[in-house]
N, C-alpha and C positions, 0 to 999 in steps of 0.2 A: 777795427777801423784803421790798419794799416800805423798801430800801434798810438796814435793818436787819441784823448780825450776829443768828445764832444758834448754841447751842453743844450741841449732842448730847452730853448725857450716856451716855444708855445706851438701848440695843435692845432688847424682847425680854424674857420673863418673868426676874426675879432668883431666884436661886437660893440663900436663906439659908444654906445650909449647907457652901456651893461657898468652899474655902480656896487660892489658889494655891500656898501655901507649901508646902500636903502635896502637890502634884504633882507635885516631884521637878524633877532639872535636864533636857535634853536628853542623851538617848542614846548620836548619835551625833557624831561628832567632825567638824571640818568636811573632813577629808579622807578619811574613812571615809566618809562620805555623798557625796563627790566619785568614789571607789574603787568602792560598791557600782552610782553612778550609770548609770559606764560597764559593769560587770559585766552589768547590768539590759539594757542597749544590746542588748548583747553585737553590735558593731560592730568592724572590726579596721581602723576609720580613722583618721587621725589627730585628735588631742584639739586644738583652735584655742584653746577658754576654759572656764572655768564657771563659774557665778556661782549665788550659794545665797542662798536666804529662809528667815527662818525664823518661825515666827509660832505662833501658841498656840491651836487650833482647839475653842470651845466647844461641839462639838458633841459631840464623846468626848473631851473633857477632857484631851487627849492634844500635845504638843509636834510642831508636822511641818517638816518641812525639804523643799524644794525646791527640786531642783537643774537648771539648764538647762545642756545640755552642746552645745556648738558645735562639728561636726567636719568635715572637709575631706574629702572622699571620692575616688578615683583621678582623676579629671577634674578635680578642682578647685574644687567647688561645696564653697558652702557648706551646711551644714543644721543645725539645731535639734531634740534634743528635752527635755524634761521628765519628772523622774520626784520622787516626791513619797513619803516615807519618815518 
């Protein structure tokens, strides 16, 4: 940008009436959303890691957590998935 910083404020129409305070905390717990993750899977491999996002989606105004769960499976691979609550 012609060597230039620039700083994004904001994206996208404002929403005067949009308060985050009224939107309440997050749901669920970071181990409840670790618990449902695998439940979600429903895989009977072993658990290697998980690792959780969590971010504030203004699209339904709504708190999401994403959790990627790493499992080893009878051979020994590894794999990955995601699931988003």
């Amino acid at each position: 940008m012609n060597d230039k910083a620039a700083l994004i404020i904001f994206i996208g129409e404002k929403n005067e009436d949009f308060d985050i305070n009224e939107v309440g905390k997050p749901k669920l717990s970071d181990e409840e959303a670790k618990r449902k993750a695998i439940e979600a899977d429903g895989y009977d491999y072993k658990v290697d890691e998980q690792r959780i996002q969590r971010y504030f989606d203004m699209k339904d105004l709504t708190y999401k957590c994403e959790v990627e769960t790493v499992y080893i499976d009878n051979s020994g691979s590894y794999f990955a998935t995601s699931n988003i609550f």
